[in-house]
SELORO-592555 format. One record per atom (N, C-alpha, C): residue in one letter; residue number from 0; x, y, z. Coordinates in Angstrom, 1 decimal, decimal comma. Each point is the difference from the previous one (the first is absolute). Example, Ala and Ser with C-alpha at 12.3 -4.5 7.8 and 13.67 -1.06 7.14 Angstrom:
BEGIN
+--------+-----+--------+--------+--------+
: residu : num :      x :      y :      z :
+--------+-----+--------+--------+--------+
:      A :   0 :   13,2 :   -5,7 :    7,8 :
:      A :   0 :   -0,9 :    1,2 :    0,0 :
:      A :   0 :    0,9 :    1,2 :    0,0 :
:      S :   1 :   -0,4 :    1,1 :   -0,7 :
:      S :   1 :    0,9 :    1,1 :    0,0 :
:      S :   1 :   -0,8 :    1,1 :    0,8 :
+--------+-----+--------+--------+--------+
//
This chain:
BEGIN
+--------+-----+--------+--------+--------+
: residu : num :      x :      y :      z :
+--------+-----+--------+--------+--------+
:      X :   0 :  109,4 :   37,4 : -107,2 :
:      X :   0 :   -0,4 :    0,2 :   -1,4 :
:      X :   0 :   -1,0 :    1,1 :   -0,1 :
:      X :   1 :    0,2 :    1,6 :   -0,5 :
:      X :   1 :   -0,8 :    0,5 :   -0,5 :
:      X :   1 :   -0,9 :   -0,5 :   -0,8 :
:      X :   2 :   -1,2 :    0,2 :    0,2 :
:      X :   2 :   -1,4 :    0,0 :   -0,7 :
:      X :   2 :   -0,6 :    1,6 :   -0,6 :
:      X :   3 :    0,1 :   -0,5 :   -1,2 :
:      X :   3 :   -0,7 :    1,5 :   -0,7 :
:      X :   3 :   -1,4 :   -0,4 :    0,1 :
:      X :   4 :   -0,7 :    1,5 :   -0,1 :
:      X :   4 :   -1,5 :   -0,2 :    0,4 :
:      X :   4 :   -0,7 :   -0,4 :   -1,5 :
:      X :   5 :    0,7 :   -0,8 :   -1,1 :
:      X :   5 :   -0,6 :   -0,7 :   -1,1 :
:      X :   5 :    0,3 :   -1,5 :   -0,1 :
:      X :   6 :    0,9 :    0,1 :    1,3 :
:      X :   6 :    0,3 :   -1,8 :    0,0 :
:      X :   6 :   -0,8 :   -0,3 :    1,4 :
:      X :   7 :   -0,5 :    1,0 :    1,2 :
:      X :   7 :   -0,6 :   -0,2 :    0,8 :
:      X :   7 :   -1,9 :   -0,2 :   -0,4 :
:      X :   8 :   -0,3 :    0,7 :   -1,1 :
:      X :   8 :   -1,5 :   -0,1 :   -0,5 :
:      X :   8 :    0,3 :   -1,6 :   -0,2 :
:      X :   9 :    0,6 :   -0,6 :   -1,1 :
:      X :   9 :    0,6 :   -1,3 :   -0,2 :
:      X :   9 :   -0,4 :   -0,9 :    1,3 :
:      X :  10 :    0,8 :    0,1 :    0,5 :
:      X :  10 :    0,0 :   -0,8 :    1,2 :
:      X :  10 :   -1,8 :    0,2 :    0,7 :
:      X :  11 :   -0,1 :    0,6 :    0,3 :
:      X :  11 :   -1,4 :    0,3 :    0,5 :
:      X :  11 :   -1,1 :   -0,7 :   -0,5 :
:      X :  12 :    0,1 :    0,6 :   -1,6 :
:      X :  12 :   -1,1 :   -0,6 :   -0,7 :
:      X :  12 :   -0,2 :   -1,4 :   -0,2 :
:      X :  13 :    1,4 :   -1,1 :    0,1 :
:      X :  13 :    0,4 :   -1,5 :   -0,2 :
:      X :  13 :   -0,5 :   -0,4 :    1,9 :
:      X :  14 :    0,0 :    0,9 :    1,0 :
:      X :  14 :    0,1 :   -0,3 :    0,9 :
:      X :  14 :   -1,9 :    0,1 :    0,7 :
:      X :  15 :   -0,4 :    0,9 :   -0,9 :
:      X :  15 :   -1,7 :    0,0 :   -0,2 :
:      X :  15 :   -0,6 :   -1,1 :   -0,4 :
:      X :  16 :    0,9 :   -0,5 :   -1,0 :
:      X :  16 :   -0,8 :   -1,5 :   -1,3 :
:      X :  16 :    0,7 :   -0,8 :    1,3 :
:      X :  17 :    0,7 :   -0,4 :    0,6 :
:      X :  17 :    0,3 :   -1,0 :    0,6 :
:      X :  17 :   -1,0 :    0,2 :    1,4 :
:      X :  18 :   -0,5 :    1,3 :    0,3 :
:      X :  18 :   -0,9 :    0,1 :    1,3 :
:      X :  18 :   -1,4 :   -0,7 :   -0,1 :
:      X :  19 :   -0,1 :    0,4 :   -1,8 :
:      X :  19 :   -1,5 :   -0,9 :   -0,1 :
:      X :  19 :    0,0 :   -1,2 :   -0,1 :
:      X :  20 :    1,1 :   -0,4 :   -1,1 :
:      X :  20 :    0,2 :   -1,6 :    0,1 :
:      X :  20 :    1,4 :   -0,3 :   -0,3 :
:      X :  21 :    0,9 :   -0,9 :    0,9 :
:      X :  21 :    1,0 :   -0,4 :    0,4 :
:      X :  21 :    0,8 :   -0,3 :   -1,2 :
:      X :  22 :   -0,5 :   -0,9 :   -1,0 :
:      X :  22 :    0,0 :   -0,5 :   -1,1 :
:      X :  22 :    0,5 :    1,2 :   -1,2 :
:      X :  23 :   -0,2 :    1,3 :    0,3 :
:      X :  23 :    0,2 :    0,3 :   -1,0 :
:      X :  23 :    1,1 :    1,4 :    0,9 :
:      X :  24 :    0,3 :    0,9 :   -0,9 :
:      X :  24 :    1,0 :    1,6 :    0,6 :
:      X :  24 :    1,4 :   -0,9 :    0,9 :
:      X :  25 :    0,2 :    0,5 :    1,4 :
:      X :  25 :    1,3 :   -0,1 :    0,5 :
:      X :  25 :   -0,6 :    0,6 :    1,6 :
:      X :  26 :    0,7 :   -0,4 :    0,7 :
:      X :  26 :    0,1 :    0,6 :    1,2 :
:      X :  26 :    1,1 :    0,8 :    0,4 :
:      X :  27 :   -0,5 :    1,3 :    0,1 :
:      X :  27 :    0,7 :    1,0 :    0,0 :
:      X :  27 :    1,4 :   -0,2 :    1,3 :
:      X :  28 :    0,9 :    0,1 :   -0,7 :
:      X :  28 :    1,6 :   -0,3 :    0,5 :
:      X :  28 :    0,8 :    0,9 :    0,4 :
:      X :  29 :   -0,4 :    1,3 :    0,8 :
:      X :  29 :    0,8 :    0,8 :    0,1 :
:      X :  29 :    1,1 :    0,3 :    1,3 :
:      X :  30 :    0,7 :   -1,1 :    0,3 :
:      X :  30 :    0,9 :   -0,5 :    1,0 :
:      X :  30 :    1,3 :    0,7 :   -0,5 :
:      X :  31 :    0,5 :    1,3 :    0,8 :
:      X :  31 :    1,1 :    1,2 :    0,0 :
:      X :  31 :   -0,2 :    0,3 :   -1,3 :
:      X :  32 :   -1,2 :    0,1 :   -0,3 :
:      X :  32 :    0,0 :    1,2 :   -1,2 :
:      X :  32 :    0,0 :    1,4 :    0,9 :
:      X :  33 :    0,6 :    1,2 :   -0,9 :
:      X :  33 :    0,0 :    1,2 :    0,2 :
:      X :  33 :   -1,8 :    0,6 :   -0,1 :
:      X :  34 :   -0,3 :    0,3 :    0,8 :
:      X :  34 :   -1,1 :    0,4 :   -0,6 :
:      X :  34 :   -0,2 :    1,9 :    0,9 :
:      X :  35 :    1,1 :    0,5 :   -0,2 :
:      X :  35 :    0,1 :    1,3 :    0,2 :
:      X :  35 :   -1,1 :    0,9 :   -0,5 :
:      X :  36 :   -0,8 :    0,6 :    0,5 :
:      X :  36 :   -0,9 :    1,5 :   -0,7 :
:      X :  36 :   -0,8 :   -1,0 :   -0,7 :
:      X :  37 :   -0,5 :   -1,7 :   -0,2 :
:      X :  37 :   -1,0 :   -0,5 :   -0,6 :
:      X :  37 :   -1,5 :    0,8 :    0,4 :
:      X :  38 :   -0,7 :   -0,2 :   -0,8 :
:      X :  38 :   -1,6 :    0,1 :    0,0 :
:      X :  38 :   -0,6 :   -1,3 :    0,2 :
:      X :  39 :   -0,1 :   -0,6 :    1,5 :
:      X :  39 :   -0,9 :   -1,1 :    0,0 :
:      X :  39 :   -1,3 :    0,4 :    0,7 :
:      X :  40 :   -0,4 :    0,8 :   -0,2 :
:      X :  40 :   -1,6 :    0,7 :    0,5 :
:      X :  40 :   -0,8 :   -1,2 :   -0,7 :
:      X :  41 :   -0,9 :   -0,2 :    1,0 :
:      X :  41 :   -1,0 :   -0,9 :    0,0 :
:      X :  41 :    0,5 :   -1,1 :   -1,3 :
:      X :  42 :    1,0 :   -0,6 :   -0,2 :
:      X :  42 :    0,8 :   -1,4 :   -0,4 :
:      X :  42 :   -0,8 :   -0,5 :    0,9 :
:      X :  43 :   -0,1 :   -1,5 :   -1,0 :
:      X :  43 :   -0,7 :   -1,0 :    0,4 :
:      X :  43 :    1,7 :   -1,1 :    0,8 :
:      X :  44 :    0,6 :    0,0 :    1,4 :
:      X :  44 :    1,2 :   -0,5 :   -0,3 :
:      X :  44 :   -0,2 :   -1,1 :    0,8 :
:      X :  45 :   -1,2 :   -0,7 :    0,4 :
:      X :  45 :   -0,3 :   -1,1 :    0,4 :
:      X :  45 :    0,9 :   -1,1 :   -0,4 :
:      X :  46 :    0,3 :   -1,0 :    1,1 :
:      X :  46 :    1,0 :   -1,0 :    0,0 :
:      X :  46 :    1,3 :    0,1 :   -1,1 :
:      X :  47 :    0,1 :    1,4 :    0,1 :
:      X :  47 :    1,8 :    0,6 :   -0,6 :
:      X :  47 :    0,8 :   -0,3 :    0,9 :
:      X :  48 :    1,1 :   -0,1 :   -0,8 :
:      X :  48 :    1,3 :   -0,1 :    0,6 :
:      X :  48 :    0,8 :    0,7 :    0,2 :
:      X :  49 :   -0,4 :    1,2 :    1,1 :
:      X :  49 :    1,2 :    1,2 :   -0,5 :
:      X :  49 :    0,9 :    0,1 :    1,2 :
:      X :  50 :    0,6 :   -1,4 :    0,6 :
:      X :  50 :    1,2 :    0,3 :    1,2 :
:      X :  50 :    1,1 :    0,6 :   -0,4 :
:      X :  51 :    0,9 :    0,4 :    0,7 :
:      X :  51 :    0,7 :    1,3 :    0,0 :
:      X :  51 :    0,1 :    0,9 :   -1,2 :
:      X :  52 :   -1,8 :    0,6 :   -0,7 :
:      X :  52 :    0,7 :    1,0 :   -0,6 :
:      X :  52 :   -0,3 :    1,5 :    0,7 :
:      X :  53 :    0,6 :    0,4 :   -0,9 :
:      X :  53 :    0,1 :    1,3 :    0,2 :
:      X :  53 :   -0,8 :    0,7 :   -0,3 :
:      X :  54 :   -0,9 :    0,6 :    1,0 :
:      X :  54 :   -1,5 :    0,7 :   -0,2 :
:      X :  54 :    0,4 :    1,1 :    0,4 :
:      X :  55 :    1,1 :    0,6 :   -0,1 :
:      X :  55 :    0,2 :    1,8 :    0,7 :
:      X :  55 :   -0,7 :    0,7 :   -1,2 :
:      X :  56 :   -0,9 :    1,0 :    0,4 :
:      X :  56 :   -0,9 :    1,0 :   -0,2 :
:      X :  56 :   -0,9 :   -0,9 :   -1,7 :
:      X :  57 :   -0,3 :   -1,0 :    0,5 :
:      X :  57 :   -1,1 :   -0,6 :   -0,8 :
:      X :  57 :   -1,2 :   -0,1 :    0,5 :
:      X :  58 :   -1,2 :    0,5 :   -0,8 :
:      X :  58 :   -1,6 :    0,1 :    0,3 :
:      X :  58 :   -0,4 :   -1,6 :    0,5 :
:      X :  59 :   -0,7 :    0,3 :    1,0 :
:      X :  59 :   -0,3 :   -1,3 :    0,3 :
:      X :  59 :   -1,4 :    0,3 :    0,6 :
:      X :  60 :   -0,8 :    0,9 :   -0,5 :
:      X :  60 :   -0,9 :    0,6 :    0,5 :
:      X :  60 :   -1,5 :   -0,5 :   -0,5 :
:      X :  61 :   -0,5 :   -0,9 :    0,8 :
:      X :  61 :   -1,3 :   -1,1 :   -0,5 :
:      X :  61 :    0,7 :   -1,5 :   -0,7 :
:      X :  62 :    0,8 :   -0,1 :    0,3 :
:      X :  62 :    1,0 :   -1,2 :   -0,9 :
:      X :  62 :   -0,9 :   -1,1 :    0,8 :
:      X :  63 :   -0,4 :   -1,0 :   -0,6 :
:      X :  63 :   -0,4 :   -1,3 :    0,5 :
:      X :  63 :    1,9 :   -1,1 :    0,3 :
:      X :  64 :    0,3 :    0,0 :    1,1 :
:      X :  64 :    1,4 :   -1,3 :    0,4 :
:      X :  64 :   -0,8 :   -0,9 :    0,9 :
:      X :  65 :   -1,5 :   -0,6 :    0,1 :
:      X :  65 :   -0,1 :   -0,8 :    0,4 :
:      X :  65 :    0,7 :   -1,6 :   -0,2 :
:      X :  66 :    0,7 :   -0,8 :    0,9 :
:      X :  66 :    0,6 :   -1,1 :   -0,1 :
:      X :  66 :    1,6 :    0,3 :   -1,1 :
:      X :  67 :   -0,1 :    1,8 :   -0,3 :
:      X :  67 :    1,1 :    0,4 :   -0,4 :
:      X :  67 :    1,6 :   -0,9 :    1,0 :
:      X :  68 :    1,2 :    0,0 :   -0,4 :
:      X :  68 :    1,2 :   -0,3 :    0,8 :
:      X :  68 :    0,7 :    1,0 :   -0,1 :
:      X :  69 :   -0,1 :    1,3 :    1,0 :
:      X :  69 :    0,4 :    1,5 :    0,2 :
:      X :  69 :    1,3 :   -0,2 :    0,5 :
:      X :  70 :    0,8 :    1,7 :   -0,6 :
:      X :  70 :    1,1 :   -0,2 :    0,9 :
:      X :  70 :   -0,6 :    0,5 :    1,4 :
:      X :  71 :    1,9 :    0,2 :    0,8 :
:      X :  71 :   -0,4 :    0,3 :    1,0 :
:      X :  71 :   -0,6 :    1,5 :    0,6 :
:      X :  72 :   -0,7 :   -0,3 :    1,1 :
:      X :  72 :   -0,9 :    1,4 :   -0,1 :
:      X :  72 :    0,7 :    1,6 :    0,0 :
:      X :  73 :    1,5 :   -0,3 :    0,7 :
:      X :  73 :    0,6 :    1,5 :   -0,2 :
:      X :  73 :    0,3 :    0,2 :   -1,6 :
:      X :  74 :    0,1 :   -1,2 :   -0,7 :
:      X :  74 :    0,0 :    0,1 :   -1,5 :
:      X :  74 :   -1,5 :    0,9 :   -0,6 :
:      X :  75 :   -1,0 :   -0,8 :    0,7 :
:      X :  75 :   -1,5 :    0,4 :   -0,7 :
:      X :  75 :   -0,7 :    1,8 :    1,2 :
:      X :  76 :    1,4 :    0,3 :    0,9 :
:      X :  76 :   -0,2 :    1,2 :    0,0 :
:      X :  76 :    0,1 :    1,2 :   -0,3 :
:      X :  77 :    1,4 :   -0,4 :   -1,0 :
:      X :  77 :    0,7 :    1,0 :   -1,2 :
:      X :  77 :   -1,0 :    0,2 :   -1,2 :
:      X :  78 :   -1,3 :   -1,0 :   -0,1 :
:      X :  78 :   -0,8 :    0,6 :   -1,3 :
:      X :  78 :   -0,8 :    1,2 :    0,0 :
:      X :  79 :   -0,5 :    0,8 :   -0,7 :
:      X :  79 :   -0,3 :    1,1 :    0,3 :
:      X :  79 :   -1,1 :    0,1 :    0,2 :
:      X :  80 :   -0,8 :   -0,1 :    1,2 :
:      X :  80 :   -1,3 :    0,3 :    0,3 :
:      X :  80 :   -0,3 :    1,2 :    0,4 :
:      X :  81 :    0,5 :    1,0 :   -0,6 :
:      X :  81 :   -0,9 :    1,4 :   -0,1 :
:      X :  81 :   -1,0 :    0,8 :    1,4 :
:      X :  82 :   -0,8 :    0,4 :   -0,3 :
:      X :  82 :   -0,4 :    0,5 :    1,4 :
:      X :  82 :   -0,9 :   -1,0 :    0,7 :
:      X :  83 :    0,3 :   -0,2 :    1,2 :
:      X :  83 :   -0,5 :   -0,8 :    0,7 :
:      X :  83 :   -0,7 :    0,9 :    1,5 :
:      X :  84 :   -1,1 :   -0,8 :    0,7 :
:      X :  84 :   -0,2 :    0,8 :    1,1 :
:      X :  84 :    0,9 :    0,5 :    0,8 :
:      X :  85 :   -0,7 :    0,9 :    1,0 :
:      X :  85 :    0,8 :    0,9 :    0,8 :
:      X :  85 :    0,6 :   -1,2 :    1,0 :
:      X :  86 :   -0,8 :   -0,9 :    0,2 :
:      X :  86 :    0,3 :   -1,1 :    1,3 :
:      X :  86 :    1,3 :   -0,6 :   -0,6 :
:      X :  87 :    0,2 :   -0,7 :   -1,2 :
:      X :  87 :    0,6 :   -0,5 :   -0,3 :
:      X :  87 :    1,5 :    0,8 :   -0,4 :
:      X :  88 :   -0,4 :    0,9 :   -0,6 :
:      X :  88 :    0,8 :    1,2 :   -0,4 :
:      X :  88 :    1,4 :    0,1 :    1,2 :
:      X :  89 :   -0,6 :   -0,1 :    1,2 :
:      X :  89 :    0,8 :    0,4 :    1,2 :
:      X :  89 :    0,2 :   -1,5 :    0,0 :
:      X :  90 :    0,0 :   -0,8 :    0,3 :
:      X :  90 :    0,2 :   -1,3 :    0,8 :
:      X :  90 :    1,4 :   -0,5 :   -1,6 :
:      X :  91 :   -0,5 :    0,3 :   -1,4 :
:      X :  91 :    1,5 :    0,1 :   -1,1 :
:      X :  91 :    1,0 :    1,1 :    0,3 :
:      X :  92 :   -0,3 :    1,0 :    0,5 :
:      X :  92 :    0,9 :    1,1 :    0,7 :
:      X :  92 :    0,7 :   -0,6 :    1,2 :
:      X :  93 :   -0,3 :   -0,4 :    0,9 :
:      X :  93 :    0,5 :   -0,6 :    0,6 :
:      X :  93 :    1,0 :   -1,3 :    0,2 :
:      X :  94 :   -0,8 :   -0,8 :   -0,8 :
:      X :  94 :    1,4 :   -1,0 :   -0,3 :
:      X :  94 :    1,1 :    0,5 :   -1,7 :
:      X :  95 :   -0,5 :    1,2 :   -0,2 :
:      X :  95 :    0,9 :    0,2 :   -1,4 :
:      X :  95 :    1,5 :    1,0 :    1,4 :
:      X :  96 :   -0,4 :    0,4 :    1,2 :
:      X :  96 :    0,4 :    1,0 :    0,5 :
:      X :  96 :    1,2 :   -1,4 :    1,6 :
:      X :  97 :   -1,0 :   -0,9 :   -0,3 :
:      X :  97 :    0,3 :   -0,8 :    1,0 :
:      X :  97 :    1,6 :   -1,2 :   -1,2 :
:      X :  98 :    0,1 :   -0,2 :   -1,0 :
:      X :  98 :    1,3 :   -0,3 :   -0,4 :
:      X :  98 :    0,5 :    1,3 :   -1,2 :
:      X :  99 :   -0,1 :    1,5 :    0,8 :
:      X :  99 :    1,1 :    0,9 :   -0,6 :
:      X :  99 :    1,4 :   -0,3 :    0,5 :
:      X : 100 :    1,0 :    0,8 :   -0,1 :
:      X : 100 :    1,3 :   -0,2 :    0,8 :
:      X : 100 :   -0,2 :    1,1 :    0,8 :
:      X : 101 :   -1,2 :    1,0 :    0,0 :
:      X : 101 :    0,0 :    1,2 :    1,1 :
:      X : 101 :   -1,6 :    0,5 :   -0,2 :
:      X : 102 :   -0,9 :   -0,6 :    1,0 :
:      X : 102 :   -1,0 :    0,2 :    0,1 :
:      X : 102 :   -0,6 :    0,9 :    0,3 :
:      X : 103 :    1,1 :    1,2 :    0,4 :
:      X : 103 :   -0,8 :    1,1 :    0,7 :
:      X : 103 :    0,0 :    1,2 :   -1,2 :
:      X : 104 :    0,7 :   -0,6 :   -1,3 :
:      X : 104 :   -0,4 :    0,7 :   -1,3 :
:      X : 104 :   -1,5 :    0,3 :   -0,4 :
:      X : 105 :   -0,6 :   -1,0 :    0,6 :
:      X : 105 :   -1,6 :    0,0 :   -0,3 :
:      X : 105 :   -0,3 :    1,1 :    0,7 :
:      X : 106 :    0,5 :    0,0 :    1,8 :
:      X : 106 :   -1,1 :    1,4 :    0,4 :
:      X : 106 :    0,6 :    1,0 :   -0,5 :
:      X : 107 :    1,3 :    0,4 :   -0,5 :
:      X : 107 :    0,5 :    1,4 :   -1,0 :
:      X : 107 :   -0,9 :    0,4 :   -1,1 :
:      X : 108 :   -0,4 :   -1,1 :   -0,9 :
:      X : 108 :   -0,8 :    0,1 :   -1,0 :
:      X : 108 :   -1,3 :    0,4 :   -0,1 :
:      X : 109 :   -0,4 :   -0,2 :    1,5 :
:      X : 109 :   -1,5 :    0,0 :    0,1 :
:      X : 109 :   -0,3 :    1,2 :    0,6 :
:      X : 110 :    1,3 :    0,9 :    0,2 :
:      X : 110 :    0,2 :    1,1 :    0,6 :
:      X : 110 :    0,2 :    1,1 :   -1,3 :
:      X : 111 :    0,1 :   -0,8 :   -1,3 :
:      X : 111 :    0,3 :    1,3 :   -1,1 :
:      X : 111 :    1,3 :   -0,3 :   -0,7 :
:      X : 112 :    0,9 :   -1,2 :    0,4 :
:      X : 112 :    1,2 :   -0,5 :    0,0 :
:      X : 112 :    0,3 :   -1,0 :   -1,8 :
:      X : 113 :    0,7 :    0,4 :   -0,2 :
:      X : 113 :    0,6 :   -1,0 :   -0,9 :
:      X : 113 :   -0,8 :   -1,5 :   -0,1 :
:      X : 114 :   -0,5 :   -0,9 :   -1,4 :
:      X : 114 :   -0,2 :   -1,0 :    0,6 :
:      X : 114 :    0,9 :   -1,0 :    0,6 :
:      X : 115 :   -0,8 :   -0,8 :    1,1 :
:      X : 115 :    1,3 :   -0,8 :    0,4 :
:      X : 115 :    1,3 :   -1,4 :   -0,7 :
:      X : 116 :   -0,3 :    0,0 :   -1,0 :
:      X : 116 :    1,0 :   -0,8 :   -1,2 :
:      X : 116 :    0,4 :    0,9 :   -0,7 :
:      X : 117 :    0,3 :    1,1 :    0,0 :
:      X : 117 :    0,8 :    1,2 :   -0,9 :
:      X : 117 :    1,3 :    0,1 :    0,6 :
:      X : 118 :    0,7 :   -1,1 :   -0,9 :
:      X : 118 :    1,4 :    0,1 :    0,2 :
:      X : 118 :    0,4 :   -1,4 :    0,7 :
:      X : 119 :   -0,6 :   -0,7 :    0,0 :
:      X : 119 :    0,5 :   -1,2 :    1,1 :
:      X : 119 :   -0,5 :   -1,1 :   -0,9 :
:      X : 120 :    1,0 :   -1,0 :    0,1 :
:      X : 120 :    0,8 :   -1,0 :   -0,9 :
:      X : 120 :   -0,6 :   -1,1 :    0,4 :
:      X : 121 :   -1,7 :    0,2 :    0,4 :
:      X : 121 :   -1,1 :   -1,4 :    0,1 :
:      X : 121 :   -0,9 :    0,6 :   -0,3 :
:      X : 122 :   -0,9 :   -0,8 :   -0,8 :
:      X : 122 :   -1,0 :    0,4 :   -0,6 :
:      X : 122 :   -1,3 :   -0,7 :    1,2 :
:      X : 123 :   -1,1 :    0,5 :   -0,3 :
:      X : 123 :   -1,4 :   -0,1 :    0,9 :
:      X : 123 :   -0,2 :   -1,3 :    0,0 :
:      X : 124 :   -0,8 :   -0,6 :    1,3 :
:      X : 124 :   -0,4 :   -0,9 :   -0,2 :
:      X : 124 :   -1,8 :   -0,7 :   -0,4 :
:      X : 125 :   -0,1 :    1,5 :   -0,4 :
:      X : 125 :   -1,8 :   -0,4 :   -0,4 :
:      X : 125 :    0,2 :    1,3 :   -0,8 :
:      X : 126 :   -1,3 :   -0,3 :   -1,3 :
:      X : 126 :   -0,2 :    1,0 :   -0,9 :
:      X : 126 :   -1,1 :    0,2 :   -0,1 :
:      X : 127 :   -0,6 :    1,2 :    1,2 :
:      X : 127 :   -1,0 :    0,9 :   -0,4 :
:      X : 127 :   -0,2 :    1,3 :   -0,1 :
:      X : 128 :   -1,3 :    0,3 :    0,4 :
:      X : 128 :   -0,3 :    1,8 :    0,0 :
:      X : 128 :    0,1 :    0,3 :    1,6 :
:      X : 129 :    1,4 :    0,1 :    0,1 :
:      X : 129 :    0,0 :    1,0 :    1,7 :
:      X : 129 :   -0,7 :    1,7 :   -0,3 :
:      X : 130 :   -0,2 :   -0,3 :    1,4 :
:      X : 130 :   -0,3 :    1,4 :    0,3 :
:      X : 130 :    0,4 :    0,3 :    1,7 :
:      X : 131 :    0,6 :    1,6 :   -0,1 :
:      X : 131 :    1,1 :    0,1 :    1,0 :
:      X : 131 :   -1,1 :    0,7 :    1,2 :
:      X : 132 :   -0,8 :    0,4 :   -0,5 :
:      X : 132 :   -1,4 :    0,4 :    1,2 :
:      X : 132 :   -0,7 :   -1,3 :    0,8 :
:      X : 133 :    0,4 :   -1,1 :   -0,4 :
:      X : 133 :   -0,7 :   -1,4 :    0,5 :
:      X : 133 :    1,3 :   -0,2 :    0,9 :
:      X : 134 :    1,4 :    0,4 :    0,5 :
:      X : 134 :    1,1 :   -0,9 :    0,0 :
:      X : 134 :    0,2 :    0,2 :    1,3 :
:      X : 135 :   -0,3 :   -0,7 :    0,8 :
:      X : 135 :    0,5 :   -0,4 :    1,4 :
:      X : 135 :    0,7 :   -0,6 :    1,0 :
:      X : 136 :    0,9 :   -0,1 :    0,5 :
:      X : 136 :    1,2 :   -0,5 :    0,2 :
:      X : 136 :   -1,2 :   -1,4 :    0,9 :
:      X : 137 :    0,6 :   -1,3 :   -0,2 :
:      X : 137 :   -0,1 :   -0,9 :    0,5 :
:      X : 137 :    0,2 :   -1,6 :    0,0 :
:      X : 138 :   -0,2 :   -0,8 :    1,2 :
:      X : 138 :    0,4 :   -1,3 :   -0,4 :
:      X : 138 :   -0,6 :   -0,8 :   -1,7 :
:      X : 139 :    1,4 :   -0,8 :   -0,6 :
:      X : 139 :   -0,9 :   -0,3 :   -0,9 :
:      X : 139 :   -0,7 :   -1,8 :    0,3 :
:      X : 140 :   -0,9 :    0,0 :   -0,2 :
:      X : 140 :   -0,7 :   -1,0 :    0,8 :
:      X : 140 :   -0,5 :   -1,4 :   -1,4 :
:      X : 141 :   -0,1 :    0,5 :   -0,9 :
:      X : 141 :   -0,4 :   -0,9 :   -0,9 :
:      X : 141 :    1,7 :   -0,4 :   -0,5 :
:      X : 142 :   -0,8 :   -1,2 :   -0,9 :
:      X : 142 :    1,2 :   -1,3 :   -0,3 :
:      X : 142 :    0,1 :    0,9 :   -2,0 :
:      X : 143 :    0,8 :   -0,3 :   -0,6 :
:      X : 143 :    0,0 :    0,1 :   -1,5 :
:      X : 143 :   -1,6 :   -0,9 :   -0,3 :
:      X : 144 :   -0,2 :   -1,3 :    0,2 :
:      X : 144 :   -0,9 :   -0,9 :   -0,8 :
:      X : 144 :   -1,6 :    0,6 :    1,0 :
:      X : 145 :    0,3 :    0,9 :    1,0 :
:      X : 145 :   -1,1 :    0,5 :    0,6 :
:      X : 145 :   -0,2 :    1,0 :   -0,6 :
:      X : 146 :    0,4 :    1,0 :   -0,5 :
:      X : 146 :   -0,1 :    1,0 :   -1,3 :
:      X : 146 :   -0,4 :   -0,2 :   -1,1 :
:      X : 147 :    0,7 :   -1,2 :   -0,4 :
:      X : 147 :   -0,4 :    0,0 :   -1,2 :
:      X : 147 :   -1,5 :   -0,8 :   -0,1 :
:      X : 148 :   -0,1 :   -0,6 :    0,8 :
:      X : 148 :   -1,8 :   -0,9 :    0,0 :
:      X : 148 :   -0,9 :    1,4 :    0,5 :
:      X : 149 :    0,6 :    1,3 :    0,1 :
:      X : 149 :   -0,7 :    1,0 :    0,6 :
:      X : 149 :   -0,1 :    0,8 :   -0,9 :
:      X : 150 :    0,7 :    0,0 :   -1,1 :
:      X : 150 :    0,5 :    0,7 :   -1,4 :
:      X : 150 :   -1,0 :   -1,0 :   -0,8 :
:      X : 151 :   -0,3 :   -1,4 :   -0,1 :
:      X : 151 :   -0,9 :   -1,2 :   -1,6 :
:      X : 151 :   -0,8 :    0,9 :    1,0 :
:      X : 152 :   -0,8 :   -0,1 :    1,2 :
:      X : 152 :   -1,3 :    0,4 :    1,2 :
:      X : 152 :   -0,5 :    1,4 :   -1,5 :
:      X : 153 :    1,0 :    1,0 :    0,4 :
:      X : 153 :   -0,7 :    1,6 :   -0,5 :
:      X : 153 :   -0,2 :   -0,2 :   -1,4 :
:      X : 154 :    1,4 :   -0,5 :   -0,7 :
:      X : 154 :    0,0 :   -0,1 :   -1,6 :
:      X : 154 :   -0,8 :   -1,0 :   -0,7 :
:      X : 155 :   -1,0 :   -1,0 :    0,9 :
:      X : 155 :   -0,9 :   -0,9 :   -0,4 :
:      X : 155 :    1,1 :   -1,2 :   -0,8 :
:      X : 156 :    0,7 :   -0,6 :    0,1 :
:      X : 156 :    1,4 :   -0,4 :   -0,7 :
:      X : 156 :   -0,5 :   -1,5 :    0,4 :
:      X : 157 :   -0,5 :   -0,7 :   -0,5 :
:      X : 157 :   -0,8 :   -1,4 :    0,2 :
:      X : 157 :    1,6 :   -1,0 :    0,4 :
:      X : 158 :   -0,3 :   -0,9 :    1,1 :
:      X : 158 :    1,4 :   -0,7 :    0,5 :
:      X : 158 :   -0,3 :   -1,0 :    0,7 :
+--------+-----+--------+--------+--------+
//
């Protein structure tokens, strides 16, 4: 179910009145909603329901999901978290390079090369700010849900 960002303030705001008191708003329900390119910057999305939606390139940047019910973390690594440090920067380079179908597109790229999804029929598996001066070929060692608790860590994302 697409969510327009005037039925998502909706939800929010009923989902705020029910944060303060139970009795009154709704608890916010957004289980396989679309929530493509949403603005949920600093959303209050405490004990929401958002299992499998779709957070690809949605702000999630200061979002409160404590006791939230998230999708899964390669789901919550398609949202767009923007520039992130250089540590982490490489360790999302890494596993976005560790499920390409040809990994050694990364060191082409980082040589002056084409990016490495130009032309190839899978899209990324994390949405940030690479940078091809950081990019070093190596094991990828972190898990998806070890990223992303590394991703709420930087973006302050309460959980």
């Amino acid at each position: 179910m697409l969510v327009t960002p005037e039925q998502l303030s909706e939800i929010l705001k009923e989902h705020d009145k029910w944060l303060k008191d139970s009795s009154q708003g709704k608890r916010a329900d957004l289980r396989s909603a679309d929530l493509r390119s949403a603005n949920l910057s600093a959303a209050n999305l405490r004990s929401a329901d958002l299992r499998s939606a779709n957070l690809r390139s949605a702000d999630l940047r200061s979002a409160n999901l404590s006791s939230a019910n998230l999708p899964s973390p390669p789901m919550l690594l398609l949202a767009s978290w923007y520039q992130v440090s250089a540590e982490l920067t490489l360790k999302l380079m890494r596993y976005d390079a560790a499920n390409h179908p040809e990994p050694e597109k990364f060191d082409e790229w980082a040589k002056g090369g084409d990016c490495p999804y130009y032309d190839v029929k899978w899209q990324r598996c994390a949405n940030f700010e690479e940078n091809r001066e950081l990019w070093k070929p190596g094991k990828t060692t972190k898990s998806a849900l070890e990223l992303v608790m590394m991703l709420f860590a930087e973006k302050e994302i309460k959980r």
